[in-house]
KEDRENDO-648497 format. One line per 2 residues: their letters; for each residue z, x negated, y negated of C-alpha. Coordinates in nm, 2 decimals, always signed. Example, Ala and Ser with C-alpha at 12.3 -4.5 7.8 and 13.67 -1.06 7.14 Angstrom:
<atoms>
as> +0.78,-1.23,+0.45 ~ +0.71,-1.37,+0.11
</atoms>
This chain:
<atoms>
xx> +0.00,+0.00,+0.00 ~ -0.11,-0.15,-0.30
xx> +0.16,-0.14,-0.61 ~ +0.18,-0.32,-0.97
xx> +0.45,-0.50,-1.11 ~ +0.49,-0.69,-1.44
xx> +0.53,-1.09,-1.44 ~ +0.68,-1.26,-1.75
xx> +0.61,-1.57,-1.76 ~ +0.76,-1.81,-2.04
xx> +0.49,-2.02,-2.10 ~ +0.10,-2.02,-2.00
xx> -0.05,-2.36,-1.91 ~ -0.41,-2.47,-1.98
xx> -0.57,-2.64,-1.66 ~ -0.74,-2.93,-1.76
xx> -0.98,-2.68,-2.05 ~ -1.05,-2.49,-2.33
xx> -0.93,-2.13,-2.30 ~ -0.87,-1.91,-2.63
xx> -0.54,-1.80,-2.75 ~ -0.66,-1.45,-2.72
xx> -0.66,-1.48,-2.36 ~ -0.32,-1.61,-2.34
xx> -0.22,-1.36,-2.53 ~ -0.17,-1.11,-2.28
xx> -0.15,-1.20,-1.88 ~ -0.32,-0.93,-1.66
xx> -0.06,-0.77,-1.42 ~ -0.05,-0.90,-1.11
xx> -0.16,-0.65,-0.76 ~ +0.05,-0.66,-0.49
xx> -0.04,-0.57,-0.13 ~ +0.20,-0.54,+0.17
xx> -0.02,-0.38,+0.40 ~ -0.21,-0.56,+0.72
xx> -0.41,-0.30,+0.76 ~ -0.81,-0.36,+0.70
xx> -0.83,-0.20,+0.33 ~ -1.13,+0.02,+0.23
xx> -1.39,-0.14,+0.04 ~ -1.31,-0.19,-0.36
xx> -1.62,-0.01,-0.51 ~ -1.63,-0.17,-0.91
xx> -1.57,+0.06,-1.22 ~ -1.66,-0.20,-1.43
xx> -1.92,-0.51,-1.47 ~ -2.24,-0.51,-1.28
xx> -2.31,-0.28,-1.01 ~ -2.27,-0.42,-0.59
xx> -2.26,-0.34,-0.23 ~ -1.85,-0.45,-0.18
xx> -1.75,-0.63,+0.14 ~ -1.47,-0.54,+0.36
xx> -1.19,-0.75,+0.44 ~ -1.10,-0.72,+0.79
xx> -0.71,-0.67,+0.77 ~ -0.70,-0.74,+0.40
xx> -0.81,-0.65,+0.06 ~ -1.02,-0.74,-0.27
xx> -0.80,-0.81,-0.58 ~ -0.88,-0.53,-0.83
xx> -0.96,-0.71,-1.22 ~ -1.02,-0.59,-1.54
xx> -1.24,-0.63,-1.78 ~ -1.20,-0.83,-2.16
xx> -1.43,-0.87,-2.40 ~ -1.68,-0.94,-2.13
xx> -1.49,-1.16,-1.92 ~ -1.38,-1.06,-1.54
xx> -0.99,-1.15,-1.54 ~ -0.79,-1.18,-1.17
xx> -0.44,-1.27,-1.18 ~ -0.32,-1.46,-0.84
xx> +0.07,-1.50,-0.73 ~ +0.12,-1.81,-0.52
xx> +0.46,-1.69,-0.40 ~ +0.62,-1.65,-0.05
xx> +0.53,-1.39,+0.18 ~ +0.58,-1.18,+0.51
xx> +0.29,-1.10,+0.72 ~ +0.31,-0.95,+1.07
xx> +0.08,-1.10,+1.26 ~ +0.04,-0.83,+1.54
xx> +0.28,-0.54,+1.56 ~ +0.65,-0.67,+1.65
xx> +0.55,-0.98,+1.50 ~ +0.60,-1.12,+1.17
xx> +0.55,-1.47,+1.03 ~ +0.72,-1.62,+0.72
xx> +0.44,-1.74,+0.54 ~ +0.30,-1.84,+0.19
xx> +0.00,-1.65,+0.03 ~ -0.11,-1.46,-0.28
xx> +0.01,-1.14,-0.41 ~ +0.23,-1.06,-0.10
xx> -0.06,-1.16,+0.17 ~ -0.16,-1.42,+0.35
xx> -0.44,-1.48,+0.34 ~ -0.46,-1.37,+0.01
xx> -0.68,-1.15,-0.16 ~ -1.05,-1.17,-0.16
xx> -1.19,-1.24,-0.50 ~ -1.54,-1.05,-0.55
xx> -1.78,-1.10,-0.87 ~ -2.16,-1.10,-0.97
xx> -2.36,-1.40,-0.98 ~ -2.36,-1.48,-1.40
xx> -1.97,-1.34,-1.42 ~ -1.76,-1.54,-1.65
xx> -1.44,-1.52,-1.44 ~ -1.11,-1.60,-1.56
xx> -0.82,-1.61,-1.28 ~ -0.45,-1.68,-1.36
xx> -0.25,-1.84,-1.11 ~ +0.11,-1.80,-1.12
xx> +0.36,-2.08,-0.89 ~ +0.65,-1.88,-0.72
xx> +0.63,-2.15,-0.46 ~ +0.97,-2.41,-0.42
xx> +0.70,-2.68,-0.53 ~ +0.41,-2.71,-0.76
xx> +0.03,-2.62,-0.65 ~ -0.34,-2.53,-0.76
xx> -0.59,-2.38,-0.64 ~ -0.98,-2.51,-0.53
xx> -1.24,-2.26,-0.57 ~ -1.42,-2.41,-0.24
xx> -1.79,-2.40,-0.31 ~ -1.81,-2.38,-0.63
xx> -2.04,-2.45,-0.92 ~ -1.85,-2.52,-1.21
xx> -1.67,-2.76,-1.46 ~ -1.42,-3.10,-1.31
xx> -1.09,-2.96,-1.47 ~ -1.17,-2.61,-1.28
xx> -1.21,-2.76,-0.97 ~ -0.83,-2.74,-0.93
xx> -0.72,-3.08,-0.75 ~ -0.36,-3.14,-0.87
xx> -0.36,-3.49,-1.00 ~ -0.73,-3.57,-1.04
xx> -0.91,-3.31,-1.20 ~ -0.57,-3.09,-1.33
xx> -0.19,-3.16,-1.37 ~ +0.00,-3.00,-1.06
xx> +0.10,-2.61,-1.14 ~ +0.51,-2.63,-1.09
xx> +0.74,-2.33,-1.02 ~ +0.79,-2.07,-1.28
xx> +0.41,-2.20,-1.46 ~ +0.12,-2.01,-1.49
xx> -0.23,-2.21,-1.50 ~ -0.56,-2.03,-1.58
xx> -0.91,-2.14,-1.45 ~ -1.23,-2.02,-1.63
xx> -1.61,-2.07,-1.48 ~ -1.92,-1.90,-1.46
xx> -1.98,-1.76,-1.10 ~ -2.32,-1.99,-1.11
xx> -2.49,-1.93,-0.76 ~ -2.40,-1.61,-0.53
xx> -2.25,-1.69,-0.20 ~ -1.99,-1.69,+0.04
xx> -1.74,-1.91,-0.08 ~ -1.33,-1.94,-0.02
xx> -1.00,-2.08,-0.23 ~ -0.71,-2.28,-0.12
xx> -0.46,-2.52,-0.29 ~ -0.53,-2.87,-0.29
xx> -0.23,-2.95,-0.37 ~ +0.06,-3.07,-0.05
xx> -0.24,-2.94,+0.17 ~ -0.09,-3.02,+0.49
xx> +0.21,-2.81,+0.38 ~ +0.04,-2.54,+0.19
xx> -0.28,-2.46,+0.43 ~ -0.04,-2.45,+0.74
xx> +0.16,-2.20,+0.60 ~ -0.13,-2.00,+0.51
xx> -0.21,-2.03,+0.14 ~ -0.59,-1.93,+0.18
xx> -0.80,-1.67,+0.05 ~ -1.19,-1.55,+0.04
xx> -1.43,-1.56,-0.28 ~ -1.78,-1.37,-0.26
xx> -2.06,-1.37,-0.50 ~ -2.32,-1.12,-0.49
xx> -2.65,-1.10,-0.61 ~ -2.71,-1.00,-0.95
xx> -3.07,-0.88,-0.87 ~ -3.29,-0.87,-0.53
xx> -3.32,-1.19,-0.36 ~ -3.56,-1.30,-0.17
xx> -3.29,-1.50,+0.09 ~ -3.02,-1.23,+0.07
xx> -3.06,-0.89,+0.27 ~ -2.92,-0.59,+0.15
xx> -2.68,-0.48,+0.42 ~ -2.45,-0.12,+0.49
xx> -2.18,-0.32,+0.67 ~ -2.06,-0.67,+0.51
xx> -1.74,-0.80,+0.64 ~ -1.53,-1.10,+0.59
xx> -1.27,-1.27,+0.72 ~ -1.09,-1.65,+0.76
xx> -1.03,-1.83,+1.07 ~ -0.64,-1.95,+1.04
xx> -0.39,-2.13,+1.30 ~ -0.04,-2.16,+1.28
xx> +0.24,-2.31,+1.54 ~ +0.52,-2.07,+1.58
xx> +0.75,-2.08,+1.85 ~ +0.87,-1.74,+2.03
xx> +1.18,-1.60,+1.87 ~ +1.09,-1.83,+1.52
xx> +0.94,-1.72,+1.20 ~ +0.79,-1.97,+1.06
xx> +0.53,-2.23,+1.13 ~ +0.54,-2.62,+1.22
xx> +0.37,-2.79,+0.94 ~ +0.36,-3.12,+1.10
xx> +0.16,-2.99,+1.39 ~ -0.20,-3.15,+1.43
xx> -0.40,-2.96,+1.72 ~ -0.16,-2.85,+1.98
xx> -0.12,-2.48,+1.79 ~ +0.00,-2.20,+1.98
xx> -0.15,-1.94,+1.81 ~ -0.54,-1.89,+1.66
xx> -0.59,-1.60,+1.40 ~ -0.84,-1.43,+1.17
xx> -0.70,-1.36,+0.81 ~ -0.31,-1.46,+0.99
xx> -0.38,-1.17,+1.25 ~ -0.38,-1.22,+1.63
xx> -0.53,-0.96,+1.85 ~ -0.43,-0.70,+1.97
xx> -0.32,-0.70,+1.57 ~ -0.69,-0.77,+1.49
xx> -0.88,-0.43,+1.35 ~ -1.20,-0.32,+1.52
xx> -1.54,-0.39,+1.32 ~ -1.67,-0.03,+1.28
xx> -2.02,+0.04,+1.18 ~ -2.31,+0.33,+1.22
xx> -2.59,+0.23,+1.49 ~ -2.87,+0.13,+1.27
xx> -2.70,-0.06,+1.00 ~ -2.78,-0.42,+0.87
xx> -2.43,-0.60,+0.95 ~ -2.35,-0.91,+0.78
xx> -2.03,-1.18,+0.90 ~ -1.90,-1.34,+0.65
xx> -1.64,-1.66,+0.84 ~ -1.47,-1.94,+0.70
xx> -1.32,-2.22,+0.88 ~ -0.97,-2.33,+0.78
xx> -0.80,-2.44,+1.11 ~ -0.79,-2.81,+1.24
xx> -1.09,-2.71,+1.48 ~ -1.41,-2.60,+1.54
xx> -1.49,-2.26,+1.69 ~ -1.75,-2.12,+1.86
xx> -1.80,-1.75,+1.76 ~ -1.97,-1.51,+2.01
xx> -2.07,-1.16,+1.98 ~ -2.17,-0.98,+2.28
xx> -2.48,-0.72,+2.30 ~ -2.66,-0.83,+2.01
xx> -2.85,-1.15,+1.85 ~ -2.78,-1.27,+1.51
xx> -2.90,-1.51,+1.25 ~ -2.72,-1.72,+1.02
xx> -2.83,-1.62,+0.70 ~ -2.59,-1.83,+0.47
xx> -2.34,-2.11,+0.47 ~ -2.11,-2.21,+0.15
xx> -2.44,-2.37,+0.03 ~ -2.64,-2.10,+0.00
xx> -2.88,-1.87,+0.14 ~ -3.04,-2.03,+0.45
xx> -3.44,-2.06,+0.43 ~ -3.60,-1.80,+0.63
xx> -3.79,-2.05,+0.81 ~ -3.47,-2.26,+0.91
xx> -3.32,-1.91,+1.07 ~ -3.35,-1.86,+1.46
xx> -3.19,-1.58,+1.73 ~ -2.85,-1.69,+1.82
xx> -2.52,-1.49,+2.00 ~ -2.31,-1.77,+1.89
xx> -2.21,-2.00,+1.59 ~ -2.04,-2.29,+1.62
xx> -1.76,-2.32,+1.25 ~ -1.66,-2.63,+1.21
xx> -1.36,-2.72,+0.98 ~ -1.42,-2.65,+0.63
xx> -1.75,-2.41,+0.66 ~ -1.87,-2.12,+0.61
xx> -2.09,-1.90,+0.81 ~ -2.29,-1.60,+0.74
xx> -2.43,-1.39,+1.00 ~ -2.64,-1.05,+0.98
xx> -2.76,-0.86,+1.27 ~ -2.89,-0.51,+1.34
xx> -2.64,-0.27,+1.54 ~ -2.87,-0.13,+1.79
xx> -2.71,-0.08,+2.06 ~ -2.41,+0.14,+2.13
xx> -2.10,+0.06,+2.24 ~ -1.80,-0.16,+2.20
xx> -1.84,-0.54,+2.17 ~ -1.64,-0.83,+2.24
xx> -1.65,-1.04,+1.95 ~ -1.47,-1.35,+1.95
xx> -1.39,-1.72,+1.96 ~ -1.54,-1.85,+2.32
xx> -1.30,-2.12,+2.34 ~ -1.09,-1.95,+2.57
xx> -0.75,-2.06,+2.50 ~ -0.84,-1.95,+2.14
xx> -0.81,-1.65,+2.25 ~ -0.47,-1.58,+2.41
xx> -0.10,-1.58,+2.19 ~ +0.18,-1.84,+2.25
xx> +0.38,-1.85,+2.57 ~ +0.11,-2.01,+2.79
xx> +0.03,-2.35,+2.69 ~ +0.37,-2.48,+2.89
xx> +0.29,-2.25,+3.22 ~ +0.20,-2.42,+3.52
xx> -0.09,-2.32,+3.74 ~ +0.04,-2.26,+4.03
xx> -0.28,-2.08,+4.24 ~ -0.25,-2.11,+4.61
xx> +0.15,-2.17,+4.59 ~ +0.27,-1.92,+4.81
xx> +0.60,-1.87,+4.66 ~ +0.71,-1.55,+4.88
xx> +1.01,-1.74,+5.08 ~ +1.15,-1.92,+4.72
xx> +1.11,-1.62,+4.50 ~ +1.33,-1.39,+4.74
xx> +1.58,-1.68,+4.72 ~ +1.56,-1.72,+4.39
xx> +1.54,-1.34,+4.33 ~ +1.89,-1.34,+4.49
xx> +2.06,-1.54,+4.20 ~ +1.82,-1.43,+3.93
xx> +1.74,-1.05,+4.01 ~ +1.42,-1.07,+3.75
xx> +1.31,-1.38,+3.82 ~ +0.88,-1.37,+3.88
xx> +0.62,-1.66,+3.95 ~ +0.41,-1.65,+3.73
xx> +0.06,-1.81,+3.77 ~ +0.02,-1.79,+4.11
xx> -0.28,-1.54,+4.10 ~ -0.45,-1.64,+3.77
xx> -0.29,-1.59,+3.44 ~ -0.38,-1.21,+3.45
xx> -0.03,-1.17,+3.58 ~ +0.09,-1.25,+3.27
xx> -0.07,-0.96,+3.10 ~ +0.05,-0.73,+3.37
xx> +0.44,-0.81,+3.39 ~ +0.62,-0.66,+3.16
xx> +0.86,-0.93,+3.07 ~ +1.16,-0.94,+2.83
xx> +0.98,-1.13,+2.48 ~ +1.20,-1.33,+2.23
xx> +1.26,-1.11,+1.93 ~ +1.00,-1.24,+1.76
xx> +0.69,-1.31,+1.88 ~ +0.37,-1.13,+2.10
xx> +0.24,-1.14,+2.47 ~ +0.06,-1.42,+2.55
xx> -0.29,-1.18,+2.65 ~ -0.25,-0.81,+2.53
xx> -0.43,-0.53,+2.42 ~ -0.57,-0.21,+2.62
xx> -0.91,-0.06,+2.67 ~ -0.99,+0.25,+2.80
xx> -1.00,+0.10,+3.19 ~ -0.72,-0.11,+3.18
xx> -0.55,-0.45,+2.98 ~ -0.85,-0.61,+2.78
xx> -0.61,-0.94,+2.84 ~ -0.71,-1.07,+2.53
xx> -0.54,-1.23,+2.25 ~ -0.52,-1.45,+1.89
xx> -0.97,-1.47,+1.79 ~ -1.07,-1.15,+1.92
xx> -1.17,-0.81,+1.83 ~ -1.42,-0.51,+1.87
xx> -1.76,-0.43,+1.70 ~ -1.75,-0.07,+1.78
xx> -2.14,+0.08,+1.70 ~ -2.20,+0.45,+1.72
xx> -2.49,+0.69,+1.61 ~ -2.21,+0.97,+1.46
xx> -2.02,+0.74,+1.23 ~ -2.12,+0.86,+0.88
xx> -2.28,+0.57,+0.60 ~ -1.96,+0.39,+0.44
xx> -1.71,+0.52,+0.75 ~ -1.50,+0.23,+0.84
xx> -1.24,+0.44,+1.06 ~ -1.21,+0.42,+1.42
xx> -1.46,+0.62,+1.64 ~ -1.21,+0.56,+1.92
xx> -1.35,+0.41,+2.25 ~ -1.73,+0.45,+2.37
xx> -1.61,+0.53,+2.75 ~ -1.56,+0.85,+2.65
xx> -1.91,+0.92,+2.59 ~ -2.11,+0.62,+2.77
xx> -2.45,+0.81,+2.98 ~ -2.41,+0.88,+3.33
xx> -2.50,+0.55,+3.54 ~ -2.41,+0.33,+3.26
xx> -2.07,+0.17,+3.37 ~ -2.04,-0.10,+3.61
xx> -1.83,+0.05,+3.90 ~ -1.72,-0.06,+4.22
xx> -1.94,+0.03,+4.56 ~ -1.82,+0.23,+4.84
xx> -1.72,+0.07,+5.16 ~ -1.60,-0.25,+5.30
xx> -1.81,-0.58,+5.15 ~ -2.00,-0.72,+5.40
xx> -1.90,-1.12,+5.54 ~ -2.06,-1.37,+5.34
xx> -2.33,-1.55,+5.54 ~ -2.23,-1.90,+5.68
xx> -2.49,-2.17,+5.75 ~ -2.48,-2.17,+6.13
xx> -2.44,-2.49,+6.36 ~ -2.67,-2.74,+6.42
xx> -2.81,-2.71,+6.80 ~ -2.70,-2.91,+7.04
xx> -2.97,-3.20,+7.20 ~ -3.15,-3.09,+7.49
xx> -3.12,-3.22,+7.85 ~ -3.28,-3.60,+7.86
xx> -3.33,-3.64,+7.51 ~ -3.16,-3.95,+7.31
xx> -2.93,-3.82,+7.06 ~ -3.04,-3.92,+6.68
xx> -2.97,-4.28,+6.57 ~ -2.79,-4.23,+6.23
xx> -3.03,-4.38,+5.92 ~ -2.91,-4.62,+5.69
xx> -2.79,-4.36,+5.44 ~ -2.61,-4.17,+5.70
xx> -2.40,-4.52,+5.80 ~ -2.33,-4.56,+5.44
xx> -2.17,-4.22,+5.37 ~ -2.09,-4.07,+5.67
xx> -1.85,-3.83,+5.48 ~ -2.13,-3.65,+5.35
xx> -2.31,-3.56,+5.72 ~ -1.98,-3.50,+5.90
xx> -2.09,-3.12,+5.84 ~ -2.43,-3.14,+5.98
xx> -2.26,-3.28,+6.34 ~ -2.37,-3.07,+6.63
xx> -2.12,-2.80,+6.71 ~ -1.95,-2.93,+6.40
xx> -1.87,-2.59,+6.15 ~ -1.90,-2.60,+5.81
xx> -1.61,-2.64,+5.56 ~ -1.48,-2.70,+5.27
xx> -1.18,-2.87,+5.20 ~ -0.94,-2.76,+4.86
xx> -0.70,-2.98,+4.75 ~ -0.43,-2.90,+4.46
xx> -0.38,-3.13,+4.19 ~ -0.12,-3.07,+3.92
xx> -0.29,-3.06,+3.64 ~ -0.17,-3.23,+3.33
xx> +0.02,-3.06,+3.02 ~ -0.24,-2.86,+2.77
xx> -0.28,-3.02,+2.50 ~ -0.53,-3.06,+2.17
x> -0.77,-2.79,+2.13
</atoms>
């Protein structure tokens, strides 16, 4: 729910340029926003016209309008952000979010944002991607002097070049990013382009990753790749809203990368292009078919597709421990360990003890176990046959014919109306035994059995199989596997 409150700040600070007194004169207020939930799109009232994006489990900062000038006012500040439901983090962000708000304008917008530091130590803010002048470019120390607690800086620039762009401090990074001080900028078009489509879906969204340990609040900062949990905009599925959109529309993905990793981003049922990075508009002629992106650290990525086909689609990181919650990365695989004879033993002294792992980590999803108070199940989430055993960098493109043009609610699941004959579904009966390759025959009466070659006397490991009468097999050994580690 979005709500305004008044900040009175002592004295305004000039970041590094030339800003006039009018302007300082009167601080916009500040928007607040302590919802998770995916907020409808912020159609403008004022400035030139756009198509708004949607920010999935966020919101665009609202502005207003002085003598010509788009004015934003950000709060660094801390914040609470549940992550899934049950679990909330104890993060930093802007204007009670993390990530903060996204900031959207019109290519040739002079934009002027006020930052205000309710941080425990100074910051800034880096408009990643940006066209504009050095002391904007909001790196404490060599383009600005550091924004301390209780100041308020403000940054003015022309949005030169539309895009897809994000913001961040650069300022204690290591500190600031891990605790989740991010946010998303978009620029549209200010006319037709020839290298930007106009769309009926455009959503946006930042790739995040924190290390939280069950029953804990807030993040390790010191942490360089073992992280236990992978988010988009600091949500972890099942806490991850569905991408809803009408079959038929143009779809554009907007996705920055601010973890300490690449992913690889898949969507299922369709093909996409990538029609833009933080660079700009991607030539036609450099554009090819793809169902997934790889994001490294730092970039952006944005896709646009058509929603054809009906249904709902996994769309997700395909790194695949990207895509469960913490509590795993310490369990031990334990498939093939029969543990029947310990477990009733140990069952005796600790009445809800259960192996866990000895199937396949599926078992996890299944048990309901006792959590620490704060935290989620490693894989969660249900679908309409069963546990989608899914977690952190994944959610649902959900396309149907019936949702209405500028509908983002959810349509619910497609089972309910898939066509006859359309459904995977198991077959009748008892499976049929696999087919073995049968013996080799045995030598007939007088004949001299074969003299082994030269490669055969070399590795005789790999005929043993082909002996006569000998059946064919296949041996398994175990091996522990070592601990998981860097992603």
């Amino acid at each position: 729910m979005l709500s305004r409150r008044n900040l009175f700040v002592g004295a305004a600070a000039v970041s590094a340029a030339s800003v006039s007194r009018v302007a300082l004169a009167a601080i916009p207020e500040a928007v607040q926003q302590t919802s998770p939930d995916t907020a409808p799109p912020l159609i403008p009232n004022s400035g030139r016209p756009y198509n708004p994006v949607v920010t999935l489990n966020g919101w665009t900062c609202p502005w207003r309008m002085k003598d010509g000038v788009k004015e934003f006012h950000l709060v660094a500040e801390p914040v609470v952000r549940e992550m899934a439901p049950g679990f909330k983090a104890h993060l930093w962000g802007y204007n009670g979010q993390s990530p903060g708000p996204t900031i959207e304008v019109v290519e040739g917008d002079r934009v002027r944002i006020y930052v205000t530091n309710r941080l425990p130590e100074h910051t800034s803010v880096h408009w990643h991607g940006q066209r504009l002048p050095n002391g904007m470019d909001g790196v404490s120390g060599l383009t600005q002097p550091s924004i301390k607690p209780g100041q308020t800086f403000v940054y003015e620039f022309v949005a030169r070049r539309p895009g897809t762009f994000m913001y961040h401090p650069h300022a204690d990074e290591m500190t600031q990013m891990a605790m989740g001080m991010m946010g998303f900028w978009v620029t549209h078009p200010k006319t037709r382009h020839p290298l930007i489509s106009e769309v009926q879906r455009d959503f946006c969204f930042l790739l995040s990753s924190y290390d939280i340990d069950p029953g804990s609040y807030t993040p390790k900062i010191m942490t360089m790749t073992d992280f236990n949990l992978w988010s988009w905009n600091s949500r972890i599925f099942p806490g991850i809203d569905s991408l809803n959109v009408r079959h038929g529309d143009r779809v554009r993905l907007r996705v920055g990368n601010l973890t300490m990793t690449n992913h690889p981003i898949h969507l299922h049922g369709h093909e996409f292009e990538v029609t833009g990075t933080d660079g700009g508009p991607v030539p036609k002629s450099a554009r090819w078919p793809e169902v997934t992106t790889d994001i490294a650290v730092g970039q952006m990525r944005q896709m646009e597709f058509i929603a054809d086909e009906e249904g709902d689609w996994a769309f997700h990181c395909h790194k695949s421990h990207h895509t469960m919650n913490a509590m795993g990365h310490d369990v031990e695989t334990l498939i093939g360990v029969d543990h029947t004879g310990l477990a009733s033993k140990i069952t005796r002294l600790i009445p809800d003890y259960m192996a866990m792992g000895e199937r396949g980590m599926a078992d996890m999803g299944e048990m309901e176990m006792p959590l620490p108070d704060n935290t989620a199940p490693m894989m969660a989430g249900q679908g309409p046959y069963g546990g989608l055993e899914m977690g952190g960098m994944f959610s649902v493109l959900k396309v149907r014919k019936q949702q209405k043009a500028g509908d983002y609610s959810d349509p619910g699941w497609y089972a309910a109306q898939a066509p006859k004959g359309t459904v995977a579904a198991p077959v009748p009966g008892a499976a049929a035994p696999a087919a073995r390759q049968a013996p080799a025959p045995a030598a007939a009466p007088g004949m001299k059995p074969h003299k082994p070659g030269m490669h055969q006397q070399m590795h005789p490991q790999m005929h043993q199989q082909h002996k006569p009468g000998a059946a064919a097999a296949t041996e398994v050994k175990v091996r522990k596997p070592s601990k998981h580690e860097g992603h």
